[in-house]
DRENRO-229639 format. One line per 10 residues: for each residue y, x, z of N, C-alpha, C. Coordinates in nm, 3 decimals. Layout:
BEGIN
Y,X,Z,Y,X,Z,Y,X,Z; ...
END
This chain:
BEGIN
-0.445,-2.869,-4.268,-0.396,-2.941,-4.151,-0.381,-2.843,-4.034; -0.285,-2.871,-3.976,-0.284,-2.777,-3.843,-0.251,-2.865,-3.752; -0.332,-2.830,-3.606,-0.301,-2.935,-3.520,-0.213,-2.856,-3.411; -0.103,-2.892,-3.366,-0.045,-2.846,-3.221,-0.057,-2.905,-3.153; -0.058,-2.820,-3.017,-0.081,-2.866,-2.870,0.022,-2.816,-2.801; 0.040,-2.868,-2.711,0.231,-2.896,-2.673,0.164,-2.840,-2.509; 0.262,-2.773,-2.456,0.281,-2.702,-2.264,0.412,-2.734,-2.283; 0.466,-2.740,-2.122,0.610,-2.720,-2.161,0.698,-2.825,-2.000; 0.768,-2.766,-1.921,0.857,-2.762,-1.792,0.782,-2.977,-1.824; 0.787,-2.991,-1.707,0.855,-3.121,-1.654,0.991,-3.198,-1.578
1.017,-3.022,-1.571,1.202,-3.046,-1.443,1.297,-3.046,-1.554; 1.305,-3.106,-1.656,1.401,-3.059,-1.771,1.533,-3.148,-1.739; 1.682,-3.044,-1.740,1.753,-3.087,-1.697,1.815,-3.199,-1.845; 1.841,-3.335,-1.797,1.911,-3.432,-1.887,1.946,-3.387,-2.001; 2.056,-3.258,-1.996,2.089,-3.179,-2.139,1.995,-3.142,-2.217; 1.903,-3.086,-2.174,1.774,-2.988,-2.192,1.714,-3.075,-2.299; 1.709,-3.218,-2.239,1.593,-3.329,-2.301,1.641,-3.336,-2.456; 1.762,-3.302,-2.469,1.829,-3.369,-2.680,1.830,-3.237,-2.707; 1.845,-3.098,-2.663,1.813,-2.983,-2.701,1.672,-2.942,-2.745; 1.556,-2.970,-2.664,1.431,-2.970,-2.670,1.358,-3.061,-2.763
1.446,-3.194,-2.796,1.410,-3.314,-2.914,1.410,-3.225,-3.027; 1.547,-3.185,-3.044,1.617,-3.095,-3.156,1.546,-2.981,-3.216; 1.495,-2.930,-3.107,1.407,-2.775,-3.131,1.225,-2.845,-3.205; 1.203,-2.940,-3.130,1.047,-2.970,-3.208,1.079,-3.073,-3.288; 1.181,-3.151,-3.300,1.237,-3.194,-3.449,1.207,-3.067,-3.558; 1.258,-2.970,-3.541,1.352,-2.869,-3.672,1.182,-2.798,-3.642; 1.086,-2.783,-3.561,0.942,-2.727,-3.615,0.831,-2.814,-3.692; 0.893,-2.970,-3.671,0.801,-3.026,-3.743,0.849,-3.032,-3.889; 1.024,-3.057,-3.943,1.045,-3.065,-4.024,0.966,-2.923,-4.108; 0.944,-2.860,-4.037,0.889,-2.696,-4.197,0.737,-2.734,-4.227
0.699,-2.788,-4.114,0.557,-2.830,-4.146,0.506,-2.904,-4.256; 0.431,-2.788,-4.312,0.402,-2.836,-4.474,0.254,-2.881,-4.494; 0.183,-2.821,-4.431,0.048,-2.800,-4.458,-0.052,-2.913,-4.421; -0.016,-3.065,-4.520,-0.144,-3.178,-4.486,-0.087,-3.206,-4.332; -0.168,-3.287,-4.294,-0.125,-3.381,-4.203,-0.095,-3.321,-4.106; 0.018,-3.397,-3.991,0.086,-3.359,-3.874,0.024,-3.432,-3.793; -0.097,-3.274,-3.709,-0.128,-3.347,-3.579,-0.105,-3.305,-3.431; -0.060,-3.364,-3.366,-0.063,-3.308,-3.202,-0.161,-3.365,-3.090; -0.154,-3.262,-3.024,-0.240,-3.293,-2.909,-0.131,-3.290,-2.780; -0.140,-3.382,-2.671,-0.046,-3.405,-2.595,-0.112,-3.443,-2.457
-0.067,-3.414,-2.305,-0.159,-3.496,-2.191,-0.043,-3.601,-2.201; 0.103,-3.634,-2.249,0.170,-3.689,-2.231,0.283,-3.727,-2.090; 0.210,-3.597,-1.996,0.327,-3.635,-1.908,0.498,-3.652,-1.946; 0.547,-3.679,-1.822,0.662,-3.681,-1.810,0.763,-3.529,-1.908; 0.867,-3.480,-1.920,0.905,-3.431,-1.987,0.891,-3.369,-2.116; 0.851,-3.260,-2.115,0.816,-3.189,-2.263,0.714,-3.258,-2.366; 0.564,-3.304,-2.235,0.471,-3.349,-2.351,0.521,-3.468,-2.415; 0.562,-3.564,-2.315,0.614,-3.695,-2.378,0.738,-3.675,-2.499; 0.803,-3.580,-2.474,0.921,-3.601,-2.571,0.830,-3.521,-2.767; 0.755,-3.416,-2.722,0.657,-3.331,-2.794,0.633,-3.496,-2.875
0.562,-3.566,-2.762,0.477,-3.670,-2.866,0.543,-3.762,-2.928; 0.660,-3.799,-2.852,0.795,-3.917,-2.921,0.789,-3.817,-3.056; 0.864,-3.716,-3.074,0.870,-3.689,-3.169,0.801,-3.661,-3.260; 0.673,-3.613,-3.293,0.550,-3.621,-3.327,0.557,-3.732,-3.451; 0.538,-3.827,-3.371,0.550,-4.004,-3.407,0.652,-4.035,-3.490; 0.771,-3.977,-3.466,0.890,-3.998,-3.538,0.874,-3.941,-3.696; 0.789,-3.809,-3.680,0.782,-3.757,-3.808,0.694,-3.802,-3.861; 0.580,-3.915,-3.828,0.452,-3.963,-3.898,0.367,-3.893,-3.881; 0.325,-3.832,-3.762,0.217,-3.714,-3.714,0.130,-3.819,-3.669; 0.008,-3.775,-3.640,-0.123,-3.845,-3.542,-0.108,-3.786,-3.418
-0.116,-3.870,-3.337,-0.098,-3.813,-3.168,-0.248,-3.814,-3.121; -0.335,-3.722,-3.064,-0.417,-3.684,-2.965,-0.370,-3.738,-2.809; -0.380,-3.803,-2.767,-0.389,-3.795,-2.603,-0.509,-3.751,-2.549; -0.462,-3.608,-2.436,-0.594,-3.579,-2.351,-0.519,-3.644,-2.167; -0.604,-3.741,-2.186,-0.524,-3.797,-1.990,-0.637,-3.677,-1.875; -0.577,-3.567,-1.838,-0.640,-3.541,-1.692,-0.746,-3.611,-1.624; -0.762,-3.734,-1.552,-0.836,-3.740,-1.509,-0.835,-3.907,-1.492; -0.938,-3.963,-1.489,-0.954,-4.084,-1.452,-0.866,-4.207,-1.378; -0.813,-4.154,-1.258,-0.701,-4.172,-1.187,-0.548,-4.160,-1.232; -0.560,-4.051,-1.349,-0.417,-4.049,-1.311,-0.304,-4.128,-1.344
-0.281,-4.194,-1.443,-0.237,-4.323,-1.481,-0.164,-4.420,-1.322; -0.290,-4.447,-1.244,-0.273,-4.478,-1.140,-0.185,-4.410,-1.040; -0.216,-4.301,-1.040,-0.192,-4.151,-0.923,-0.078,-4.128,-0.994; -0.089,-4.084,-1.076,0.069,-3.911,-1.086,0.179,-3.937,-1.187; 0.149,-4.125,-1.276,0.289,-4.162,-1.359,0.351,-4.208,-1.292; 0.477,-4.199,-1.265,0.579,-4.261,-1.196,0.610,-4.420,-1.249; 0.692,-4.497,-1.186,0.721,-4.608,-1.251,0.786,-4.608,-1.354; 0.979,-4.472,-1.337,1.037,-4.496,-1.431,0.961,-4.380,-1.567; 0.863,-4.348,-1.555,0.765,-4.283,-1.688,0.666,-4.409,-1.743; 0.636,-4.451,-1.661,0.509,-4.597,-1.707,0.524,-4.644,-1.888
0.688,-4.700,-1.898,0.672,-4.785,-2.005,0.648,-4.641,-2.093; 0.694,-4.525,-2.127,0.660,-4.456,-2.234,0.532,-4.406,-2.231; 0.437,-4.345,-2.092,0.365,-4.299,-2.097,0.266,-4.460,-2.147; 0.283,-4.551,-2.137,0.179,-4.683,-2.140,0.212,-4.663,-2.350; 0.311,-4.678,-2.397,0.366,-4.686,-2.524,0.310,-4.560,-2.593; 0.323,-4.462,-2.536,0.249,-4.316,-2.624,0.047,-4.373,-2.608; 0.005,-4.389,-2.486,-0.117,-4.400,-2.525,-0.171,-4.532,-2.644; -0.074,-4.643,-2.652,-0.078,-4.739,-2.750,-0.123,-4.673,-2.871; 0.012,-4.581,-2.907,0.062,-4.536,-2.992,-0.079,-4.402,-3.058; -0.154,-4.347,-2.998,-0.254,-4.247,-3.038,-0.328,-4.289,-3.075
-0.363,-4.153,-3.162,-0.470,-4.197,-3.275,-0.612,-4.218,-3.191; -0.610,-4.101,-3.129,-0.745,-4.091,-3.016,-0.692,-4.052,-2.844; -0.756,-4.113,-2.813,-0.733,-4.105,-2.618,-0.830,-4.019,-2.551; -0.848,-3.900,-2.504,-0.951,-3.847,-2.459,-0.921,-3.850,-2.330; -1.007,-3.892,-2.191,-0.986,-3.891,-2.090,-1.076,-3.780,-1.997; -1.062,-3.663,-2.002,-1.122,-3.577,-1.905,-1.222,-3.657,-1.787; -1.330,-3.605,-1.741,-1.459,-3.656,-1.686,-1.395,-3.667,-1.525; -1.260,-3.646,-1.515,-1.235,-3.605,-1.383,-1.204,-3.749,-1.329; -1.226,-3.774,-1.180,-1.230,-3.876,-1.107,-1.047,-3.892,-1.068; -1.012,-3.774,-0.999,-0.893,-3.739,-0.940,-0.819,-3.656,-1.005
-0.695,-3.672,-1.036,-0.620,-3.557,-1.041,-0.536,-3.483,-1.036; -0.621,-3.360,-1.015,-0.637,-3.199,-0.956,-0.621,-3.111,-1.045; -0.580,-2.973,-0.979,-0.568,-2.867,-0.986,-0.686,-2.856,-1.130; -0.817,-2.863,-1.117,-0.921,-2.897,-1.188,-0.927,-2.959,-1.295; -0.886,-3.070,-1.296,-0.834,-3.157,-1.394,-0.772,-3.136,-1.491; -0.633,-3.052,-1.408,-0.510,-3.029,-1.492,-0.563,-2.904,-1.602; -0.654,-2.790,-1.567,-0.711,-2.674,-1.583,-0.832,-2.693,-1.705; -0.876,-2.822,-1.656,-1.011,-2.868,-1.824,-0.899,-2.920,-1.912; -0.778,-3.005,-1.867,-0.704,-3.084,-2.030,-0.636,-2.951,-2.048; -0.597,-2.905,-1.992,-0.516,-2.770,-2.065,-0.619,-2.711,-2.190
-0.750,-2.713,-2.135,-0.834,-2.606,-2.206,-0.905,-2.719,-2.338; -0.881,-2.791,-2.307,-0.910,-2.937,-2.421,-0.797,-2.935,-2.511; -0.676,-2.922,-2.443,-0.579,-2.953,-2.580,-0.560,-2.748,-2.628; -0.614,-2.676,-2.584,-0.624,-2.517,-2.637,-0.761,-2.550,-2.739; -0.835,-2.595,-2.669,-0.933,-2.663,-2.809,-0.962,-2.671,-2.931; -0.864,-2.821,-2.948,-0.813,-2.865,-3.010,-0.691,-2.835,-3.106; -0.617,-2.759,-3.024,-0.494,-2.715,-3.129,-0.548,-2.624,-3.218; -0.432,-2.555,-3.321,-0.454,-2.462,-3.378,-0.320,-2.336,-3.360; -0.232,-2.429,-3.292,-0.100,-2.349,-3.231,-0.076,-2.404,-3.100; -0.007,-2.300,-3.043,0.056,-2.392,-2.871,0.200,-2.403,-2.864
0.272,-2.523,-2.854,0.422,-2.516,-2.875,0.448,-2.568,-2.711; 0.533,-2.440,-2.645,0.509,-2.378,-2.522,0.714,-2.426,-2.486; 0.758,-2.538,-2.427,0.862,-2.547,-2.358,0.860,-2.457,-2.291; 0.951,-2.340,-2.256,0.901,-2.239,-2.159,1.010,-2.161,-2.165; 1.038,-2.122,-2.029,1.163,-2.083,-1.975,1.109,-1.932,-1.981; 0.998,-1.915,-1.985,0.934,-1.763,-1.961,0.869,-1.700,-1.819; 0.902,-1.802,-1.749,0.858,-1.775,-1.593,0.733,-1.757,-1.586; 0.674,-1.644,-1.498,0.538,-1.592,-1.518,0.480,-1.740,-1.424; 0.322,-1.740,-1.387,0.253,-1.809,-1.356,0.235,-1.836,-1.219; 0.277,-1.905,-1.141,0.316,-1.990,-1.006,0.181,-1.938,-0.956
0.038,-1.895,-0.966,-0.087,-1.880,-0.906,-0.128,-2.037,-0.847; -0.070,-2.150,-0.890,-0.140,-2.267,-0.875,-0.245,-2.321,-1.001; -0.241,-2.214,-1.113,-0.331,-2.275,-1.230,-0.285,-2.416,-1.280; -0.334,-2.444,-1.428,-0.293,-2.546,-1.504,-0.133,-2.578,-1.538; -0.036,-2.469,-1.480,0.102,-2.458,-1.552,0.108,-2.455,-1.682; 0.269,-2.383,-1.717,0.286,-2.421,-1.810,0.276,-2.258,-1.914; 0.283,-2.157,-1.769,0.281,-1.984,-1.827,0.064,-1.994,-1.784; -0.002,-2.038,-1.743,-0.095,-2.039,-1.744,-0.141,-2.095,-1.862; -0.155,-2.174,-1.956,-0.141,-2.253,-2.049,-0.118,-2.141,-2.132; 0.000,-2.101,-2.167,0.083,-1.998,-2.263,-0.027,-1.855,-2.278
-0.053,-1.834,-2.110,-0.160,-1.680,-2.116,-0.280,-1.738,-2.215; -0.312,-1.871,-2.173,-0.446,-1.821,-2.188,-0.474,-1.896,-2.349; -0.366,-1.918,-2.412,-0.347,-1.963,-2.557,-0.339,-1.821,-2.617; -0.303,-1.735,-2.560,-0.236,-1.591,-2.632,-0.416,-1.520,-2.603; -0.488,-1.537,-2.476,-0.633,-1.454,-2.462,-0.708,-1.534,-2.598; -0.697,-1.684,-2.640,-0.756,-1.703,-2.754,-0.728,-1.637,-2.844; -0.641,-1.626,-2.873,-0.572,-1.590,-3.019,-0.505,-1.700,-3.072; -0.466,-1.786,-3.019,-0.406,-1.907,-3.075,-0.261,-1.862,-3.110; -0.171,-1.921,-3.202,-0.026,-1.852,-3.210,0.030,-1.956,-3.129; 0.150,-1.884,-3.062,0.211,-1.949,-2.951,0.407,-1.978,-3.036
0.388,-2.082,-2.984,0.547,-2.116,-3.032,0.684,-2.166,-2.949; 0.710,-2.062,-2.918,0.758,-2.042,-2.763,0.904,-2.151,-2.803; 0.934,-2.269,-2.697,1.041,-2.333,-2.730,1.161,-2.297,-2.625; 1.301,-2.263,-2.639,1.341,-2.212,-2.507,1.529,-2.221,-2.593; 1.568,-2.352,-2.615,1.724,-2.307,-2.701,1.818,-2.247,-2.603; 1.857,-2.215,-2.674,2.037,-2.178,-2.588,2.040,-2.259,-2.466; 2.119,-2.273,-2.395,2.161,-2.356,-2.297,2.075,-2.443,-2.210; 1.951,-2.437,-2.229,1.841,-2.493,-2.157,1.815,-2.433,-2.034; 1.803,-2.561,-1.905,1.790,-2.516,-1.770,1.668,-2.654,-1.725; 1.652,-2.613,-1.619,1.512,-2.710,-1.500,1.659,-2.715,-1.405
1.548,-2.892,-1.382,1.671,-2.901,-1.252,1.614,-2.823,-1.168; 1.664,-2.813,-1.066,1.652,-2.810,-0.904,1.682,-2.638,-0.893
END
């Protein structure tokens, strides 16, 4: 069994989103080895689409939620029905000890779903690390200081809005 743990942009431009389906479609299809599991916080872009698809192939989904709050705090409305439908949908829900969330927060589920995985499948444009911690090249470094193998996702034609 190998479990992946998914990083990966939240600004993903509309195109980006059936390019990025496509790319962790065609990594789960090689996946041979006993059961398909992921670990996901499930936000908005990469993780959520990571875990839609996941599901699609008959994988077990991990949810790690940040922090206590955030559900409340940091899902948007038009994210609610999927992010409410992916936590349905998991095998296990782990909710970080955190009250609020923070910088902190974001920095323990990162290191929960590095954990947990046994690979990191990294949406990632390649942009070094913003110095706000719990990104998505922070994530990527510190999967590579484990030794974890990193599975960098980045197709052709993929952009972030703004």
């Amino acid at each position: 069994m190998t479990t992946y743990a998914v990083t990966g942009h939240m600004d993903l431009t509309e195109d980006t989103v059936g390019l990025v389906r496509q790319a962790v479609r065609e990594l789960f299809a090689v996946h041979t080895e006993g059961e398909l599991v992921g670990v996901s916080c499930i936000a908005a872009g990469t993780d959520s689409i990571f875990a839609e698809e996941l599901l699609a192939a008959g994988g077990r989904l991990i949810v790690v939620v940040p922090s206590q709050d955030y559900r409340q705090a940091k899902v948007k409305p038009e994210h609610a029905a999927v992010f409410d439908h992916l936590v349905e949908s998991a095998a296990e829900v782990v909710v970080m000890p955190h009250e609020t969330a923070n910088r902190q927060a974001y920095e323990a589920a990162n290191a929960e779903l590095l954990r947990r995985g046994h690979r990191l499948v990294a949406v990632w444009d390649g942009t070094p690390p913003s110095g706000k911690g719990g990104g998505t090249a922070d994530t990527v470094e510190a999967a590579r200081e484990a030794g974890l193998p990193v599975d960098v996702v980045w197709p052709d034609g993929a952009a972030r809005r703004g």
